[in-house]
VOPAGU-2260 file (C-alpha; in pm, 1 decimal, decimal comma):
REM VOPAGU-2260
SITE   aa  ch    i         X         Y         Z
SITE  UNK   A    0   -1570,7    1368,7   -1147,3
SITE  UNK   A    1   -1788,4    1133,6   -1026,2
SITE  UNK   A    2   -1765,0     944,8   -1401,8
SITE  UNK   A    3   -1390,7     945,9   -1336,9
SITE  UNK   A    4   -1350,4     778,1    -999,5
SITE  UNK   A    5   -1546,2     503,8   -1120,6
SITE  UNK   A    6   -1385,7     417,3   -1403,6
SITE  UNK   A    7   -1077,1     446,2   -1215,5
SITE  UNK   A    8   -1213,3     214,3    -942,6
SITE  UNK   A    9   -1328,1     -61,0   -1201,1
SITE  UNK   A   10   -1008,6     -65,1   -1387,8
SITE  UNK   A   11    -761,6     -70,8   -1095,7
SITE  UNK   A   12   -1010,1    -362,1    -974,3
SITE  UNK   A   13    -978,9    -559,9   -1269,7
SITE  UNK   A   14    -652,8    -583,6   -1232,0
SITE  UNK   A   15    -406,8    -872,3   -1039,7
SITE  UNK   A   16    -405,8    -720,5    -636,7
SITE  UNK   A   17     -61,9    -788,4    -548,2
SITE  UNK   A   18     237,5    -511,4    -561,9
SITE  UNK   A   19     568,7    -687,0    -572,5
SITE  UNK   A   20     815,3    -420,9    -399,2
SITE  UNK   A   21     668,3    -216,3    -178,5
SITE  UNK   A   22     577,0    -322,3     174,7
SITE  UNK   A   23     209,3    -380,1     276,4
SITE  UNK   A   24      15,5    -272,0     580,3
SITE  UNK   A   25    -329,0    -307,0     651,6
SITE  UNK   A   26    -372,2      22,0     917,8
SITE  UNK   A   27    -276,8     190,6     566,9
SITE  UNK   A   28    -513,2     506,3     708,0
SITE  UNK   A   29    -225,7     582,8    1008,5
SITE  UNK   A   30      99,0     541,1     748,3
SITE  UNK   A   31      44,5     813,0     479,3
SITE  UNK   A   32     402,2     929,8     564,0
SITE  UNK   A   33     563,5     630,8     448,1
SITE  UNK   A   34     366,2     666,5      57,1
SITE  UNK   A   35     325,1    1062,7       6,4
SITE  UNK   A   36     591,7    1288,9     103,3
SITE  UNK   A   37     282,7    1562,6      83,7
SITE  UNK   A   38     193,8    1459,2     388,0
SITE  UNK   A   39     447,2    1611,7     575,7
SITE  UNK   A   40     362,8    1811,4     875,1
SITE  UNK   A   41      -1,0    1836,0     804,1
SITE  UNK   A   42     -98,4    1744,0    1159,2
SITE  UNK   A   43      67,8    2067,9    1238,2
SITE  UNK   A   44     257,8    1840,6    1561,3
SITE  UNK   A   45     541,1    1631,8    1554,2
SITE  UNK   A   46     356,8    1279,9    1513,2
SITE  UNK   A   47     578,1     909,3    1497,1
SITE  UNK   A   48     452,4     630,0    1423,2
SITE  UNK   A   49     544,1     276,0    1457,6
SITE  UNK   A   50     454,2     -54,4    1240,6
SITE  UNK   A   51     501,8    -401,7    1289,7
SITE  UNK   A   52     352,2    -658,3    1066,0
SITE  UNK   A   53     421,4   -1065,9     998,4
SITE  UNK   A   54     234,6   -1193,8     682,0
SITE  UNK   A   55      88,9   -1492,5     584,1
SITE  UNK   A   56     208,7   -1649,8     949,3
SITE  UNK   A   57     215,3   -2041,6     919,2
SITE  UNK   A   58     443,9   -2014,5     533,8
SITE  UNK   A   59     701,7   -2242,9     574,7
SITE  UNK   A   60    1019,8   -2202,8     337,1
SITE  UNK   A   61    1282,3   -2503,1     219,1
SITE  UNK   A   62    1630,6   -2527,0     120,8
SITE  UNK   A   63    1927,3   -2749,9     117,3
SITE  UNK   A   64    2287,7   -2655,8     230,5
SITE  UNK   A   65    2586,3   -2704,3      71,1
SITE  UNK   A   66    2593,1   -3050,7     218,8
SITE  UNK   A   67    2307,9   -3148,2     123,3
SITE  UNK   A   68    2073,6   -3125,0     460,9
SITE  UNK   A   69    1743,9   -2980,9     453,2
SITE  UNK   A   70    1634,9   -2653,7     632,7
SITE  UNK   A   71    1341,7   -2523,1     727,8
SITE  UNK   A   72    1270,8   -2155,0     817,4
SITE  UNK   A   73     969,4   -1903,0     871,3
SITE  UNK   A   74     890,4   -1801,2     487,9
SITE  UNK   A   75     651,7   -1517,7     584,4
SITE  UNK   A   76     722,8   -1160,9     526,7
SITE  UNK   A   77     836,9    -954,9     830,3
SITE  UNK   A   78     826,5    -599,2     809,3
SITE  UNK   A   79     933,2    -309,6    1068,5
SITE  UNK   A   80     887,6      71,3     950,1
SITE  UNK   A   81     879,2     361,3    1155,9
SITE  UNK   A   82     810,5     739,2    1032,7
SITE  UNK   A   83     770,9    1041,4    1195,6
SITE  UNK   A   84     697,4    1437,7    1078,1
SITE  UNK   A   85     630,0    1798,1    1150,7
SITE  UNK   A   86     566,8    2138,1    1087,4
SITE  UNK   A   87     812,3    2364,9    1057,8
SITE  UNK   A   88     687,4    2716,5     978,1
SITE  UNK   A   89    1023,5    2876,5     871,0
SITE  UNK   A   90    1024,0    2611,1     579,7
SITE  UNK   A   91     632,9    2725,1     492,6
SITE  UNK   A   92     545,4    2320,8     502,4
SITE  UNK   A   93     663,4    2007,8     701,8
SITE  UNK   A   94     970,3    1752,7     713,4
SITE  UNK   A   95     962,8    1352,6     714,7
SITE  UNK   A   96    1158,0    1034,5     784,6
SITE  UNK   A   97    1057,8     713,7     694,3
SITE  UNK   A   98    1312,1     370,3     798,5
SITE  UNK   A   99    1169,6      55,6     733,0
SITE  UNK   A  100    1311,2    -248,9     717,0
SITE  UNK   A  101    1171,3    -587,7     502,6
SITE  UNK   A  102    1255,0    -960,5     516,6
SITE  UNK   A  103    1112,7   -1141,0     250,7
SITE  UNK   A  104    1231,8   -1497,4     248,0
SITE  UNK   A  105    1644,1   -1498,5     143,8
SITE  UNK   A  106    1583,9   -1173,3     101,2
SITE  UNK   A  107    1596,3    -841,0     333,7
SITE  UNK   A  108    1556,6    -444,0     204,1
SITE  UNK   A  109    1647,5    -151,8     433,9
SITE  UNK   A  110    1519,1     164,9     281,7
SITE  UNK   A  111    1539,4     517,4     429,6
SITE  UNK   A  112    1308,2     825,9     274,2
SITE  UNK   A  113    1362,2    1189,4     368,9
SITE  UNK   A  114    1084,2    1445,3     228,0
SITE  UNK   A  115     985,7    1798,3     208,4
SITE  UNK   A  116     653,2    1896,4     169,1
SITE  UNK   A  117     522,4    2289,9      84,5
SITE  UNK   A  118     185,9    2363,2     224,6
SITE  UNK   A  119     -32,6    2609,6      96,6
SITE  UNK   A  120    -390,5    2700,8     243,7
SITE  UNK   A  121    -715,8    2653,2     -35,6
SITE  UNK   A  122   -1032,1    2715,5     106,6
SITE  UNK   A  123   -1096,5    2516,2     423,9
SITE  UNK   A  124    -789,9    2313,9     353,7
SITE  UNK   A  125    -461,1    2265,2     335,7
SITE  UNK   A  126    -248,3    2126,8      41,4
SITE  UNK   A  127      78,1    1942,5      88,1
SITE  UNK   A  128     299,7    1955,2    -262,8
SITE  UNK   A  129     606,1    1702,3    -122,7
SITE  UNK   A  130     923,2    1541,6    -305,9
SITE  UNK   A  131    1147,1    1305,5     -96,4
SITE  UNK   A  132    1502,9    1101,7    -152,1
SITE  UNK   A  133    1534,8     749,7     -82,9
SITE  UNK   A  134    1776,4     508,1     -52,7
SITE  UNK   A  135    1728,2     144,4     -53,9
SITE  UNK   A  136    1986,6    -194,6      47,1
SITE  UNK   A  137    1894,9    -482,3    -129,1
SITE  UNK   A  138    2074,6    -783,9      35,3
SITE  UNK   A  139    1996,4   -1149,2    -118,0
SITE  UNK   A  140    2109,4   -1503,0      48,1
SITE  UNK   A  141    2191,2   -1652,6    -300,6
SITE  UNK   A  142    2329,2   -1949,8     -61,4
SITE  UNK   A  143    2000,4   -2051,2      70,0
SITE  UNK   A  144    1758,6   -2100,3    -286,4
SITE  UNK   A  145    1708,5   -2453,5    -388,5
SITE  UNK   A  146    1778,3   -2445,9    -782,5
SITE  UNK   A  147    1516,9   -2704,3    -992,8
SITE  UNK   A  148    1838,2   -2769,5   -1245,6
SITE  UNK   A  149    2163,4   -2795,3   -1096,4
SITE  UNK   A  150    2410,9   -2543,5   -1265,6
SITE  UNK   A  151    2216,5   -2278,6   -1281,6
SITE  UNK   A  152    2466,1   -2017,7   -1280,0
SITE  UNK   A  153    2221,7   -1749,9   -1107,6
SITE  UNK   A  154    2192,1   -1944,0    -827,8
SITE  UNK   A  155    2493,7   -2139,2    -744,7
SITE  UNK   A  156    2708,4   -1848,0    -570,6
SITE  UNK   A  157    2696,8   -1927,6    -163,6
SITE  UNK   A  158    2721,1   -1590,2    -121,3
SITE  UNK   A  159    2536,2   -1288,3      67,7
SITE  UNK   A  160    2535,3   -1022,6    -203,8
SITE  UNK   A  161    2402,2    -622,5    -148,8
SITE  UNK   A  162    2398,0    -315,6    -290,9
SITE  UNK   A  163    2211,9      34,8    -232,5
SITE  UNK   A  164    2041,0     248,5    -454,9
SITE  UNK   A  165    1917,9     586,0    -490,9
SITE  UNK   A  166    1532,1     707,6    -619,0
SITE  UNK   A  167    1264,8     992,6    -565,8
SITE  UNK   A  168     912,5     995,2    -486,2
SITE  UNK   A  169     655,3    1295,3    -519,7
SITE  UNK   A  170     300,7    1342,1    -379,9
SITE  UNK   A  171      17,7    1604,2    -330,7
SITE  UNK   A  172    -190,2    1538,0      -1,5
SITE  UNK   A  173    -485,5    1758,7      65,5
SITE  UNK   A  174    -646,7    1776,4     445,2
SITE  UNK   A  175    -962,6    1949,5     621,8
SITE  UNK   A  176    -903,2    1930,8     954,4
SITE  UNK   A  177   -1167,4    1642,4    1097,3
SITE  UNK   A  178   -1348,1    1631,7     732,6
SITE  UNK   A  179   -1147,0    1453,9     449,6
SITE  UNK   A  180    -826,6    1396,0     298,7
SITE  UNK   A  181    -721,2    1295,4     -29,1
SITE  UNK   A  182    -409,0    1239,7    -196,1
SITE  UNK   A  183    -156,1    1078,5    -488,6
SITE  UNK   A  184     180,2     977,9    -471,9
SITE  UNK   A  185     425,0     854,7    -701,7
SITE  UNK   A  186     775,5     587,9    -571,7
SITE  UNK   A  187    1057,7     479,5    -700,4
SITE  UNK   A  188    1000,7     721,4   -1005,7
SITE  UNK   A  189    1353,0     680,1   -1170,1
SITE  UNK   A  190    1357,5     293,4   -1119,4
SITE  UNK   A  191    1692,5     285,6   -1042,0
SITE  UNK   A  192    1881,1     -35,6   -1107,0
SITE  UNK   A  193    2056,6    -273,1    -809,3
SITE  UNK   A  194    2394,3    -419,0    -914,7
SITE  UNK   A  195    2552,4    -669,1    -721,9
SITE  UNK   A  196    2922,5    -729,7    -713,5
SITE  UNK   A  197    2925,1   -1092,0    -874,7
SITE  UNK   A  198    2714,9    -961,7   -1153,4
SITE  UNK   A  199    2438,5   -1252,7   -1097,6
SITE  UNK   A  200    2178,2   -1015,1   -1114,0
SITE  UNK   A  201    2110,4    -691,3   -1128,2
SITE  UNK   A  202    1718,1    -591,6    -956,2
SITE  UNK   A  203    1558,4    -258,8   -1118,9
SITE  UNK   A  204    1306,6     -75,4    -861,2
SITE  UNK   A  205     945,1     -52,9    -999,8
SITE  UNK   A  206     694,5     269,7   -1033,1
SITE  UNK   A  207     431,3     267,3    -788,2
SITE  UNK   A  208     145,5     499,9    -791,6
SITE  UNK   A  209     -57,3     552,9    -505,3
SITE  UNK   A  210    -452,0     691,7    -451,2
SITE  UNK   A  211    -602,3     743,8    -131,1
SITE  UNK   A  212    -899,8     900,2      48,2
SITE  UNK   A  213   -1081,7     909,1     357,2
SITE  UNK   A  214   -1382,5    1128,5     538,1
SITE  UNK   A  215   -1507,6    1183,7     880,2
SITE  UNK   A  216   -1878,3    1103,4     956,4
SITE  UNK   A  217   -1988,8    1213,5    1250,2
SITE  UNK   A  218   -2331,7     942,5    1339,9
SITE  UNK   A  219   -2403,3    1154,0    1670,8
SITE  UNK   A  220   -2171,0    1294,7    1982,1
SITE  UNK   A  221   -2045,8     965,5    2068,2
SITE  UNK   A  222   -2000,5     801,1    1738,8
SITE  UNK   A  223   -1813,8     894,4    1378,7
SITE  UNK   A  224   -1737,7     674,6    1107,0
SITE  UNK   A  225   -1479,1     689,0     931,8
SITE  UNK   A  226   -1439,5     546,2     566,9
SITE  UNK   A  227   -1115,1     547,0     363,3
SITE  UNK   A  228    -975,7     410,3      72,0
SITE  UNK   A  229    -584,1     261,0    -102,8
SITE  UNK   A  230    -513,3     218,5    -423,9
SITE  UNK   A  231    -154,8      77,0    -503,4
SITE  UNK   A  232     -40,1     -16,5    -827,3
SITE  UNK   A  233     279,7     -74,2    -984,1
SITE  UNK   A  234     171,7    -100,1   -1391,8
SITE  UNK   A  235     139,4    -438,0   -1355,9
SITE  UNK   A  236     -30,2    -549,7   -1058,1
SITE  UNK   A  237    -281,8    -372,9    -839,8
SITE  UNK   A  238    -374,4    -377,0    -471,6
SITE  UNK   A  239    -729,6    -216,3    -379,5
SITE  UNK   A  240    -819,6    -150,4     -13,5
SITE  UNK   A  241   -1144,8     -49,3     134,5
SITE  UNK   A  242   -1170,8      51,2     484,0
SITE  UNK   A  243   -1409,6     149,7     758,2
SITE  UNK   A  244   -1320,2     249,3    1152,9
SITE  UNK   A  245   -1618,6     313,4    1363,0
SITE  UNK   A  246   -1481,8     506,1    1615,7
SITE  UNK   A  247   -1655,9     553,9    1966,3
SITE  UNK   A  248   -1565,5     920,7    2183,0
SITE  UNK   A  249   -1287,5     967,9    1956,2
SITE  UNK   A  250   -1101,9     680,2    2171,4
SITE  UNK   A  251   -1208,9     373,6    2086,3
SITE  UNK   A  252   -1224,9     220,1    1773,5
SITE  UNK   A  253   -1339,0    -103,8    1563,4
SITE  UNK   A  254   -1324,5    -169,1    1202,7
SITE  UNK   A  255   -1302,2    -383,0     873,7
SITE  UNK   A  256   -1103,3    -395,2     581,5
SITE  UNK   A  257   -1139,1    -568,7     271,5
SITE  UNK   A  258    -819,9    -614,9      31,5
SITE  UNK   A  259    -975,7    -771,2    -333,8
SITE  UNK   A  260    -919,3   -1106,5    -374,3
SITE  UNK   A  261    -626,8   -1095,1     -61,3
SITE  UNK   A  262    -770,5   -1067,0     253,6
SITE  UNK   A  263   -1033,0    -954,5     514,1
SITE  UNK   A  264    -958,6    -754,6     787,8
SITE  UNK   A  265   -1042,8    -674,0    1131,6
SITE  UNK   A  266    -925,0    -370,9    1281,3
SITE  UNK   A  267    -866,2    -264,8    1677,2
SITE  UNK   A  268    -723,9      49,6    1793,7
SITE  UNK   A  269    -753,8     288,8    2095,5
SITE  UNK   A  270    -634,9     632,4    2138,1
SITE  UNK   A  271    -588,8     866,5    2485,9
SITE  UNK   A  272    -523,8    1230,1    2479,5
SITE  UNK   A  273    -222,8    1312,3    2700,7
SITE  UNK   A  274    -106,4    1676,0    2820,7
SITE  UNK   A  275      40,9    1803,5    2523,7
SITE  UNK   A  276     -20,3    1537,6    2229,8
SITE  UNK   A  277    -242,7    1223,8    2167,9
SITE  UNK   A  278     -70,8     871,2    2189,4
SITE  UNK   A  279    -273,2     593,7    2029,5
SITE  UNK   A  280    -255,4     177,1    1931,2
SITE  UNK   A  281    -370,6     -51,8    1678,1
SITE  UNK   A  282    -397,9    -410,9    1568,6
SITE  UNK   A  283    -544,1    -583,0    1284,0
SITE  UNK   A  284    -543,8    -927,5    1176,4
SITE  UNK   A  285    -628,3   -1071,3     794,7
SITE  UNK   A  286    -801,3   -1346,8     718,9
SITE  UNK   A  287    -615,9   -1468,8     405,6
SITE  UNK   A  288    -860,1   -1525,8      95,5
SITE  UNK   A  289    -629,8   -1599,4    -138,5
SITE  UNK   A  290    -465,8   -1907,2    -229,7
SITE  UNK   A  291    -159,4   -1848,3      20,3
SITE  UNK   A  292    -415,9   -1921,5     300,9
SITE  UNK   A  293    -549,1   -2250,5     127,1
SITE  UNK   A  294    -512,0   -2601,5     269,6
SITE  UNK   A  295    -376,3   -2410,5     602,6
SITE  UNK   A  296     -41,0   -2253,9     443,0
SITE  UNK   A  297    -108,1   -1955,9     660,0
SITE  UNK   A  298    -286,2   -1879,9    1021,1
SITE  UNK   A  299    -338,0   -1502,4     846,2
SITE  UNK   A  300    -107,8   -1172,3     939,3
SITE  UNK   A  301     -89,9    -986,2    1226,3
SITE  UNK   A  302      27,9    -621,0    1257,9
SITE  UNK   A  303      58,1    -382,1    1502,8
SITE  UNK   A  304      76,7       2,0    1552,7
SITE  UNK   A  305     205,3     292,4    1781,1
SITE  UNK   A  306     173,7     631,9    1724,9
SITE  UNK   A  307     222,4     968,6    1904,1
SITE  UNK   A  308     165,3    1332,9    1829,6
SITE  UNK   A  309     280,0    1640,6    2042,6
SITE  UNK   A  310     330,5    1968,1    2018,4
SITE  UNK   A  311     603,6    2187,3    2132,8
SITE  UNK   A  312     425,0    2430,7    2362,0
SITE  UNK   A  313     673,6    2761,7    2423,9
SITE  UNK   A  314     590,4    2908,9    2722,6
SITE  UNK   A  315     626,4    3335,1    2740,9
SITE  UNK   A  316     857,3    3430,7    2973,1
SITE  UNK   A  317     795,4    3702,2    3184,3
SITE  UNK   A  318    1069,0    3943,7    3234,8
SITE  UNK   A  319    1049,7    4302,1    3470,8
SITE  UNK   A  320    1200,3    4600,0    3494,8
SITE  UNK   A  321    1297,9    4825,4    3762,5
SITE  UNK   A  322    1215,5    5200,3    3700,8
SITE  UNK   A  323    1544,9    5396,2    3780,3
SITE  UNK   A  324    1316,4    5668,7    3982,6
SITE  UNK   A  325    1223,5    5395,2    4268,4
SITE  UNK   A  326    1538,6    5228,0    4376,2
């Protein structure tokens, strides 16, 4: 086993770090909802979370309008996703919903993912076996690109054009409870195809395959560290992230992540138990290694993160009865 993580480490490595469709978030270890469907309900609460996150801040896009002036707008990605699960024991597993929304330069995705996963109980564990439906609308501002040659017939409509399409995902998650988790997903698995009304193009979703892992260390009462691990690739680019939180009373924590040949990141979060559930926050901030942070393109991305879990405490009602014999 240990043979075969390694090899799969080097070769996913080796490879070009940057996935083409699929959003990216650095607190990856708080948004396994939103990439395995087996993740379902394995908090055994209702948990939502909430992620905000502007990329490469400082990009700077150009275009001309149809008259000829020149524009300027903010040509970093922008993405909002927000996902939330639970148990439901009737079902034997869990339920999720994942809504994010993307805006990637003239272009903006809204996707939507509804999952089932079935749990079953192995040793000191639990396993999560999950499929989900998604749909995704693709919009493009064909009106705003700047063609090199003039006549390209791709890019001379002035027109908004959109379209939705349809795809599954599957994933396996396994948990012990304040241990280790481990899990791998599969998106977009039918690559279902994006046709716009003009015909100009026609976009065809991608694979992505997805490996992740994390344990709990516990240094001493006060401290625990907390290593974890994403691998995302797509068959023909790869994104590797390594990450540590050092967290301090379970309600405080610090970390850094390091995305190959991408980005460095630093990592903030707190978290505060409340009466029934456990509401926590996080930022993180990447310094850009890569060439879209050279000669001061971009100031780095910032993202942000809310989360809370409850549970749904039924309280027993009491109910009495009068014995006919005493009235």
């Amino acid at each position: 086993m240990k043979k075969i993580i390694t090899l799969l480490v080097f070769f996913l490595g080796a490879v070009a770090t940057y996935s083409q469709q699929e959003a990216q978030f650095s607190q990856n270890m708080f948004n396994n909802m939103a990439i395995n469907p087996g993740y379902a309900g394995m908090n055994d609460a209702i948990c939502a979370t909430l992620l905000v996150r502007q990329q490469w801040v400082g990009f700077k896009d150009q275009y001309k309008d149809a008259s000829g002036v020149s524009h300027s707008n903010n040509g970093w990605p922008q993405t909002e996703l927000i996902s939330i699960d639970g148990k439901v024991n009737p079902l034997r597993g869990g339920l999720g919903l994942t809504i994010d929304q993307d805006q990637l330069g003239f272009e903006k995705n809204l996707g939507f993912k509804l999952g089932y996963s079935y749990h079953l109980t192995i040793k000191q564990g639990v396993l999560g076996i999950g499929l989900n439906v998604g749909m995704l609308n693709k919009k493009i501002d064909f009106s705003k690109f700047n063609p090199l040659q003039t006549g390209d017939p791709l890019l001379n409509s002035s027109k908004i054009e959109g379209n939705m399409a349809t795809d599954i995902g599957f994933g396996a998650f396994y948990k012990i409870e304040n241990k280790l988790y481990f899990g791998v997903s599969g998106d977009q698995l039918l690559q279902s195809s994006i046709s716009y009304s003009s015909s100009l193009a026609s976009p065809q979703l991608t694979r992505h395959l997805y490996f992740t892992g994390g344990y709990y260390y516990t240094i001493n009462p006060d401290f625990e560290l907390d290593p974890s691990f994403l691998i995302k690739t797509d068959f023909a680019s790869t994104q590797f992230d390594i990450n540590a939180l050092l967290k301090w009373k379970n309600q405080f924590w610090g970390g850094l992540s390091y995305r190959v040949t991408d980005a460095i990141v630093v990592l903030l979060g707190y978290q505060r138990p409340l009466k029934n559930g456990t509401l926590r926050a996080g930022y993180s901030y990447d310094i850009t290694t890569s060439a879209m942070g050279a000669n001061g393109r971009s100031s780095g991305s910032h993202e942000i993160m809310l989360g809370y879990c409850f549970k749904i405490v039924v309280v027993p009602h009491e109910e009495s009865y009068r014995n006919t014999r005493f009235l």
